[in-house]
Structures are given as C-alpha cells and as structure tokens.
N, C-alpha and C positions, 0 to 999 in steps of 0.2 A: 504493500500500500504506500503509495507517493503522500504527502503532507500539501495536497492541493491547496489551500490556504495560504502556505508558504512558500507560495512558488510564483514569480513574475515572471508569465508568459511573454515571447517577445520576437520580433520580425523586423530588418531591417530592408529600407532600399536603397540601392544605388545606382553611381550613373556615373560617365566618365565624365572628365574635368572639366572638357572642353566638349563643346556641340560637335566639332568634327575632327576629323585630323590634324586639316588642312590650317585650324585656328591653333597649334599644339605651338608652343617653343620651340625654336630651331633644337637646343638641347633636348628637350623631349621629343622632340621628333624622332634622335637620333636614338632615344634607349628604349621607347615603343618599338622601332624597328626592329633592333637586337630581341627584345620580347617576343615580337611575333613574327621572327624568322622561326621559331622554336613550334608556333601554334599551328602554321599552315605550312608546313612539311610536307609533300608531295599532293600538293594541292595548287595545282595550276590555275583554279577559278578564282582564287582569294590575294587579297593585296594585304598590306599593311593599314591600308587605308579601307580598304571595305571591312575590315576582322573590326576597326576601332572602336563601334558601339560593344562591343565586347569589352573593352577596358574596365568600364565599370565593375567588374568582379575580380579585381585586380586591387587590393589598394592601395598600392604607389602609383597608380592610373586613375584612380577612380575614389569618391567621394562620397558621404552619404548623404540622402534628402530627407529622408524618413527613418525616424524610429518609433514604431505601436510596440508599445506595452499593454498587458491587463494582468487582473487579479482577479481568484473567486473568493465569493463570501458564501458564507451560507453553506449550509449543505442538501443534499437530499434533490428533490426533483424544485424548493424553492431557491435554489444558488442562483450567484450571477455573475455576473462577469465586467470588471468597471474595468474601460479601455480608456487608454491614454495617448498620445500622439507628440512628437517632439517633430516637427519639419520646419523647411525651408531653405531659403538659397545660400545662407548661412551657417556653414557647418559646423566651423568653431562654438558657435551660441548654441547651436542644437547640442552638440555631445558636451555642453558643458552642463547645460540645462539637465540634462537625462545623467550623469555622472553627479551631479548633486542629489537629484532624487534618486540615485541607486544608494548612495551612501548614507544616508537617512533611513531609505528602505530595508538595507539589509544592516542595520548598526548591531542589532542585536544576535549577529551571528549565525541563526538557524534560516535563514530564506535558502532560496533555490533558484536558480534562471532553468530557464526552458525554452526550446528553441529547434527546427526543423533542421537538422545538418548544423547548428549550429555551433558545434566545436570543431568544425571544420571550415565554417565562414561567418556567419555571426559572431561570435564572441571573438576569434582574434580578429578581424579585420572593425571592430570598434576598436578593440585594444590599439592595433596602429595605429589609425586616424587618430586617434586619445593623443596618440605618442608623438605624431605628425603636426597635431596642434596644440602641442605643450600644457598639455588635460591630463594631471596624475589622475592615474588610471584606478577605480575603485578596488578596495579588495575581493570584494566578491568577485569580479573579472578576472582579475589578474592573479595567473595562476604558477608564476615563477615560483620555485622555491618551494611548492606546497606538495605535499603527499598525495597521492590520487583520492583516497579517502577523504582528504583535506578540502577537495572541489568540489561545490556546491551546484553542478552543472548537471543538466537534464536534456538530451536530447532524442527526441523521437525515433528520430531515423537509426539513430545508435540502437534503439530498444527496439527496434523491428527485426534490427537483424540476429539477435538472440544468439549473438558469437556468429555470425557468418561476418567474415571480413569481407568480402567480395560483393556484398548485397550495396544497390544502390536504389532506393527508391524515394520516388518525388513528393510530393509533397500532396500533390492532385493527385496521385494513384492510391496513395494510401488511404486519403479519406474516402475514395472510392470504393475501394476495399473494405473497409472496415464500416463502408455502408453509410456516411459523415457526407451530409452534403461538400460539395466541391464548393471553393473560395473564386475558383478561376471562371465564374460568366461575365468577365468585363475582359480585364487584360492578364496578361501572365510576363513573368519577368523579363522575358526578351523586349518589351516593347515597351518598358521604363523607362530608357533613354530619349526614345521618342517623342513620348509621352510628356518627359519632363523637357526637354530641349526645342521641340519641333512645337505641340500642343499649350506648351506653358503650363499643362493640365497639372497642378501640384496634390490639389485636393482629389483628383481621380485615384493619382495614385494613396493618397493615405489614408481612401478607404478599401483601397486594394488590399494595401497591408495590413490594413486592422483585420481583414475575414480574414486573411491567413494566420493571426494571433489566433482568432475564436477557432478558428480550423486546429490549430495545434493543441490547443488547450480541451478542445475536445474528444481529439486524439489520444491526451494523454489519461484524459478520464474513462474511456471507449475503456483502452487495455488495463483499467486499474478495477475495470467492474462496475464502474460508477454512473450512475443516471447521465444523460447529457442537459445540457445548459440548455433551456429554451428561450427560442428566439426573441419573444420578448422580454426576456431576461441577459439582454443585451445592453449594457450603458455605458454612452460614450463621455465622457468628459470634456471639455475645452481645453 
C-alpha cells in the first residue's frame, strides 16, 4: 500500500529554447549539431535542423513551461484531487516558484513525488534546469549522496515493469490498459513545441498536463487497489 496522501503527483512540459534552429547561437548551433549527429545515424531523411523540435527532451537544449502538480485528500470513493500549475515563459520564476512549495511540502520528511518515467526524465531534468538557473535544488529531489531507500521517488512506469528492465511503456497505453480513461484527446507530447512556439497556446498545454497528473495518480491508485478519483472530484487551483 502506497501513502497516497503523501505523495505529490507531478508532470512536467517542455520545449526547446528556441522556436527553431535556424534562431539557435552560432555556438549552439555548433553542439546541437554534435548532439544530433549521434540521433539521426543512418537516417538520410532527417537534418539537424528538422530533429530540432526534439531538443526539448534534452535539457541543455531544452527548457520547461509547465509544471502540474496534485495531491489526494480524502479517502474512499469521496477523495480528491487539488491540482496545481507553475507555467510560463519564465523559467527561472517557475522552478523557483514550484522549489519553494516543494520544500515546505515535503519539510517534514515523509512525502513522496510520483511521476510517469519520471526518474528517468522528470525528476533529473528539473534537477538541471534547478542547476542551470542557480535554484538549490530541494531535498526531496535531489538524490546525490542518498541511499536508494533514502529516495522518496514513485514512478509508475518503474512499477509496471515489476523487475522487467527492458519494458517501456507510455503513459496512454497504460491507462489504456489498466482501463483509466486516456489524458491524450487534445494533444500529446510531440506537439508541445508547437503548441507553445507556433500557437502561443500556453494554457492548452497546462491542461494537457494537469490530465496527465490525474492520469498518473490514478494509475497509481488502479495498482494499489484503490477506488479511483471521480471526475468531479477534480480541483484545480490558481
């Protein structure tokens, strides 16, 4: 049994630096290149320049816009779920914003993050950016120095694979699976950059990412046996 309570579900998005290549630093120009000599390896259709909306899952390429958070209250079939949002074009103020209320949230030790693949890109690729704009990184993130028992880290995808090293599954397959309505009837990650550079669409995406917070979090209650969160038992916060 997980300590759902104690646990900040959590989704980030991003998107490369720059709208295009072609706007990158002559210096960045030159170590995107070296990057994605390595990505489009016997791929004759792809440039450096067309791979680029890819940068953004990179991040010494790429930046964050969005971070949703939520928490459950409650138990039982009356729980709920208060979602949170930290965005904008502003990165620094966002992850300093969302690194203050992590450190208040987990001061007393016992919290949890939780998160879709997220010890694999969530949680370090905040840790960066933290690092990148000189944002001490909260303890509950940062997981230098600590014992694996010591890390307070939840990841779904980690728990599906139930020790298969080799499984990789998404995020919309799983909830599929496990019968969880899908998060993805608007947009899905590839068309973030887009979205946010082409559409200006900022708030499209940070309701994108808030269903994929309620998506994982009821994910992690699906496999722990536990009622799911009903849909109007959904609340956003400002």
């Amino acid at each position: 049994m997980f300590p759902v309570n104690n646990i900040l579900f959590l989704d980030i998005e991003t998107v490369p630096q720059q709208p295009s290549y072609k706007e990158l630093p002559d210096e960045w120009k030159k170590l995107w290149e070296l990057k994605a000599q390595y990505l489009i390896r016997n791929k004759e259709d792809e440039t450096c320049e067309s791979i680029y909306p890819r940068a953004g899952i990179y991040a010494e390429f790429g930046k964050i816009i969005c971070i949703s958070c939520g928490f459950i209250q409650g138990a039982g079939a009356a729980k709920k779920i208060i979602l949170k949002s930290f965005a904008g074009d502003d990165e620094k103020k966002l992850l300093f914003e969302f690194a203050e209320m992590l450190k208040k949230w987990a001061a007393d030790g016992s919290k949890f993050l939780c998160a879709h693949n997220g010890k694999e890109f969530d949680f370090p690729y905040l840790c960066r950016r933290m690092v990148v704009n000189q944002i001490p990184v909260p303890s509950i993130l940062n997981i230098s120095g600590k014992k694996p028992w010591e890390v307070n880290h939840l990841d779904t995808m980690d728990l599906w694979k139930f020790g298969d090293f080799k499984s990789y599954t998404s995020l919309n397959l799983l909830a599929h699976t496990l019968g969880i309505q899908t998060p993805k009837d608007d947009i899905d990650g590839s068309m973030v950059w887009e979205v946010y550079w082409k559409e200006k669409n900022l708030q499209r995406i940070i309701t994108y990412c808030q269903k994929d917070v309620v998506t994982v979090a009821q994910i992690l209650l699906r496999m722990d046996g536990e009622i799911l969160i009903k849909e109007e038992n959904i609340e956003i916060k400002g």
